[in-house]
N, C-alpha and C positions, 0 to 999 in steps of 0.2 A: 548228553545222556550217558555217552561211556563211562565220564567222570565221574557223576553222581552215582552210575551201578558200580565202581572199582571201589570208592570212599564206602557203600553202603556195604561192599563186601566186607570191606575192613573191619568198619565199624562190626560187623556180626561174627569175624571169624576172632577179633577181639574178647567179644564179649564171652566165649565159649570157655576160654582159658581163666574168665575172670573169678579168681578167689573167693570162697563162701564168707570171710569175714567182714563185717561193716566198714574196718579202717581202709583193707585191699579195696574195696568195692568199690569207694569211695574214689582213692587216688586213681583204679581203673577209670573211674568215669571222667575224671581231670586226665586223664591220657587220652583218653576217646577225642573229647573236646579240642584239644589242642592240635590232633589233627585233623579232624571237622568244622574249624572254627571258621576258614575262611568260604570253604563252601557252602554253610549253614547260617553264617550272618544274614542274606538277606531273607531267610523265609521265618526264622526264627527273629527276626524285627517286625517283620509282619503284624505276625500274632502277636505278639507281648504287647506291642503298640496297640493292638485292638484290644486285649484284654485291659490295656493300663487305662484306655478310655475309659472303657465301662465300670474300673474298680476303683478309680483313682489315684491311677496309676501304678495300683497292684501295691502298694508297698514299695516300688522303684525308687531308687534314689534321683534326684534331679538331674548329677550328669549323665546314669545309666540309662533314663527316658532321653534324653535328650541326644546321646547316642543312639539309641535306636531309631528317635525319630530322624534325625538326618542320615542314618544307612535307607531306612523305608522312602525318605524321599526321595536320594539320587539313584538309586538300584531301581526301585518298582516300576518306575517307565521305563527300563527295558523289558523287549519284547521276551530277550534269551532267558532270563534270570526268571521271570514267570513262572515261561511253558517248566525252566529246570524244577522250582519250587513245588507245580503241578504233578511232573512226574514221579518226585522221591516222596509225594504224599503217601501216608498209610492209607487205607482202604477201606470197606468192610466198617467190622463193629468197632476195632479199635483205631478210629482216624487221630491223626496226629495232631488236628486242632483239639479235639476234645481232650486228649491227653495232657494237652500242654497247658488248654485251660483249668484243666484239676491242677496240675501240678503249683502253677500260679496259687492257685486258691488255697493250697495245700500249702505252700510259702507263707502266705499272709497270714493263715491261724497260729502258725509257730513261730510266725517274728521274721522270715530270712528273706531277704528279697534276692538279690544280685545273685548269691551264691543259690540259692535255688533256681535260678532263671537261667544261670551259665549251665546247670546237670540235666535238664530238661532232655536235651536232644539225642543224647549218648542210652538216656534210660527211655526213649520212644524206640532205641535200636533195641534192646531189649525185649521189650512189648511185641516189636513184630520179630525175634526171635522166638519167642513163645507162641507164635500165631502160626508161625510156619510149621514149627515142628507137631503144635496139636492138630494141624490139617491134615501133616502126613502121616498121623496115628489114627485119622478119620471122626476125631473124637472137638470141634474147636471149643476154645475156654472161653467161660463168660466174660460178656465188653469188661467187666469191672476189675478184671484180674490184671492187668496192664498197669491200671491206674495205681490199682493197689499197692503195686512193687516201688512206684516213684512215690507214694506218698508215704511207704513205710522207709525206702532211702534218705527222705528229705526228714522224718522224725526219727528216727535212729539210729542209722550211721551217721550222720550229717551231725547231729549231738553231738557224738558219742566221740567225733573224730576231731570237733570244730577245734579243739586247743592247740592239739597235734600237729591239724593241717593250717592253723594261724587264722584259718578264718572265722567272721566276727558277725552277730549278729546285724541284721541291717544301720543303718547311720540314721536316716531320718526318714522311716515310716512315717507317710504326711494323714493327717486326718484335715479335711475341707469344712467351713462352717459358712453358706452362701445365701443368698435368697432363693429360693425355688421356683417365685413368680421372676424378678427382671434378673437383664444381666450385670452383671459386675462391671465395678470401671474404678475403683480404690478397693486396695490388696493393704492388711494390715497380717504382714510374720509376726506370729507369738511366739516365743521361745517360752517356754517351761521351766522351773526351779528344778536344781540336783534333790534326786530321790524321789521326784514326782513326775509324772506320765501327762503328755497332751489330752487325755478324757478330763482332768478337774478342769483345763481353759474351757472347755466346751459350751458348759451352761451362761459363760462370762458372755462369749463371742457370739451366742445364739442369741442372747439378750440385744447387744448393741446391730446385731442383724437385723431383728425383730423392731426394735424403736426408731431406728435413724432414720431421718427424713431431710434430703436432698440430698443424699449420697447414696449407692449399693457398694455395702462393705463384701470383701469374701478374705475371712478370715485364715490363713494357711497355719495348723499347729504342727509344725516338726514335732519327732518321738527323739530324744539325746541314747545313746549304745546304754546299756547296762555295761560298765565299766568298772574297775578296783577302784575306791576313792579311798588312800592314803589316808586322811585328816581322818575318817569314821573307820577306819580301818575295816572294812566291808563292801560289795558290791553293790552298787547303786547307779541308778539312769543319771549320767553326767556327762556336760557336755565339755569337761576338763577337768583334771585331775588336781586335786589341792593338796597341799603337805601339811597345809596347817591354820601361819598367820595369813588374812587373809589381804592385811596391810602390804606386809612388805614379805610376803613367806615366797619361796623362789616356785616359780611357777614353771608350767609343764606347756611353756611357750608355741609349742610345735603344735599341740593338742587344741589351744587356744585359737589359732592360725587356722587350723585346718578347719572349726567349727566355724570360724566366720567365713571359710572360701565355700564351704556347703551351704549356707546359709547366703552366699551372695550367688552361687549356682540354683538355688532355691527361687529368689528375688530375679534374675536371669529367666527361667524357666516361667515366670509369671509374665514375665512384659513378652519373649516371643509366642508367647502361646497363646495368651489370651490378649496380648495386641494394647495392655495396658503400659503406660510409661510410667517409667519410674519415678517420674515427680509425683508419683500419685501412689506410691507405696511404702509404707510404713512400718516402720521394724520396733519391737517393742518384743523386754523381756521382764521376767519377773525373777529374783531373786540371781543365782548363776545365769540364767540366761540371757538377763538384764546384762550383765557382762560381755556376752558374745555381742547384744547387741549393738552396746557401747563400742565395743572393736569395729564392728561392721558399722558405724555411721561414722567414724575417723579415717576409713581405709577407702569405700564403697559409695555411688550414689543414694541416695535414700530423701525421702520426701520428709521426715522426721523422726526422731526415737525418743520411746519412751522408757525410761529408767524405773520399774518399782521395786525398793529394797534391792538395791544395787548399789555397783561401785564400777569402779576402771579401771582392768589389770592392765599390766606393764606400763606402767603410767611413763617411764623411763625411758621409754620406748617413741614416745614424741616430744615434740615436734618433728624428728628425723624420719620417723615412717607413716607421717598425715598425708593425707592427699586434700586437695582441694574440692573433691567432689562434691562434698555436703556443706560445705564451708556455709553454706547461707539456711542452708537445714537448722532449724531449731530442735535443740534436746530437752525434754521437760523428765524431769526428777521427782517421783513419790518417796519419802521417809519419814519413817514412825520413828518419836524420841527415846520410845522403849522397846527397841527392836531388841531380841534377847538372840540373833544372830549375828547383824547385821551391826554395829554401832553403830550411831547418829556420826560420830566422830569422822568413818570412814569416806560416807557420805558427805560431809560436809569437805573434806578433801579433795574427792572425786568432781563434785560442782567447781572449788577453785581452780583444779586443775583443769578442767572444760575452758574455763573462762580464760586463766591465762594462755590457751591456745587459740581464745578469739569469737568462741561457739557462742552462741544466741541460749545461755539455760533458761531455763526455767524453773527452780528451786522450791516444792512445797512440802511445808515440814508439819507434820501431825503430831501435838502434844499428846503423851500418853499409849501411841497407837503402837502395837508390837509388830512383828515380821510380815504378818497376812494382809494388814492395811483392813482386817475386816469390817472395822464399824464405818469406815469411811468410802466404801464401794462405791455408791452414789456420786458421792464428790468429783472420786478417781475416773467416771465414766465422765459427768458432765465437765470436767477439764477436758478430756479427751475430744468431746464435739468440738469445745471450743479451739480447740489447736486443728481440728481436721478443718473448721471451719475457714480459718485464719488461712492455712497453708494452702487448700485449695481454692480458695478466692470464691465457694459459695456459703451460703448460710444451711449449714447443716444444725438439726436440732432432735428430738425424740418424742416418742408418742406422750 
């Protein structure tokens, strides 16, 4: 109790000195944090953990959920750590669950996850600054005036400072696509095309939800950062930065790298959570994110990948950094011979070079068909049964 009353001192005789500008305001609150972090890990896992349930995760990235769930699990059964959480709770109208669940919710409209979810605790010292002091003026402020302050931080300072302070909108905001009636037990990762947002997958993944019969699919669609893309000289949702050729053009290697370790944190977070193995989950991209996938079935376990209008960067890059993980995983390949992004050429490179490293492809080529594969959706879906069929050893088929 002492501790938590010394830190809550802090935290408010901080806040008194804190600068009226959005940028001060801001880095105040990363001073708050850093030294409240370790006293406020486990109540502040709590809640995010129950709010990420309920939102789907709140917009969390996969390892940021995944931290929290293993502080919530080794901390919460102590007794100490509780009663402490209990006692430095706010009170009254402006309780700190509620605060913290606007604050969430107030992330998720604007795109931030992490970096909204680490400012939470410093701007609930805040709140009950303001609660105290309109007590002792006899006069208290409405529940909503608390909330207010953290969600005008999170949309305007937070903006206005994010270039300044390096931070970056969330990584992979997940959107869910499941059955409603059974549970799941095969997980297919969609990745998204550069310039394009996980809502166009939606209606794809609701469809093969909706028709498959002998499997429950639950579709996970990552969101890629809005990022500079070089090559279009503009900002656009990419999940790596291109210069140009898409053959041999030098690639922003690291950027690549890290979208498939997020992407295998993603595929991670599905087998401990929902207790699915990974021989039963399926990575699939379309266009750039065909790409990441590609990486993640060379490096990573995976139960199959599927290529549309794709290719395989750092091709140069193996056999020295292949892992044997998916070695017996089959990759199945969609390309259009008028693809007006993609050449057929590139693709047809990408397959040889699959094969000279031994992989199981599977190569189908569509005369006439441009980038989107659109006349041939049908086809594209009914392959797909057939390989979930194949791979999982039942007969899956559609309504």
């Amino acid at each position: 109790m002492k501790v938590s009353l010394i830190l809550f001192l802090l935290i408010l005789s901080h806040a008194q000195a804190t600068p009226a500008s959005p940028l001060s305001r801001v880095r105040a609150l990363q001073a708050d944090l850093a030294q409240a972090r370790r006293h406020l890990t486990c109540r502040s896992a709590l809640i995010a953990l129950h709010s990420a349930r309920r939102c789907r995760y709140a917009g969390l990235s996969p390892v940021e959920y995944l931290r929290l769930r293993r502080v919530c699990k080794t901390r919460s059964e102590s007794r100490t750590s509780l009663t402490a959480c209990k006692a430095i709770r706010c009170t009254a109208c402006l309780s700190e669950r509620r605060l913290l669940q606007r604050a969430l919710e107030a992330c998720r409209r604007i795109g931030w996850d992490s970096s909204g979810v680490r400012r939470k605790c410093p701007s609930v010292a805040y709140a009950k600054k303001e609660l105290r002091l309109a007590r002792a003026r006899g006069c208290p402020p409405a529940p909503t005036r608390g909330v207010q302050r953290i969600e005008s931080e999170l949309e305007t300072a937070v903006r206005r400072a994010a270039n300044r302070l390096g931070l970056r909108p969330p990584a992979y905001p997940l959107r869910v696509v499941e059955s409603k009636r059974d549970v799941p037990d095969t997980v297919v990762v969609l990745l998204h095309g550069a310039g394009l947002t996980n809502t166009g997958l939606v209606p794809s993944a609701q469809s093969v939800v909706d028709e498959a019969r002998g499997a429950v699919f639950r579709f996970v669609l990552p969101q890629a950062p809005t990022e500079f893309l070089t090559s279009a000289n503009l900002s656009l949702p990419i999940w790596y930065d291109a210069t140009g050729d898409l053959a041999d053009g030098p690639w922003e290697r690291g950027q690549i790298l890290r979208a498939a370790r997020n992407v295998h944190d993603l595929i991670r977070l599905q087998t401990e959570v929902f207790g699915i193995g990974k021989e039963r989950v399926f990575v699939a991209g379309f266009s750039q994110g065909g790409s990441v996938a590609a990486t993640v079935y060379l490096r990573y376990r995976v139960a199959a990948a599927i290529l549309v209008s794709s290719f395989l960067p750092m091709r140069d890059s193996y056999p020295a950094e292949m892992t044997d993980a998916s070695a017996a995983a089959p990759v199945v390949m969609f390309q259009g011979t008028a693809d007006e992004m993609l050449p057929v050429e590139i693709a047809r490179k990408t397959r040889d070079t699959l094969r000279r490293l031994g992989r199981d492809v599977r190569y189908v080529e569509y005369p006439g068909e441009k980038h989107a594969l659109a006349g041939v959706v049908e086809d594209v879906t009914m392959r797909f049964f057939e390989l979930a069929s194949e791979v999982l050893g039942t007969d899956i088929s559609c309504v």
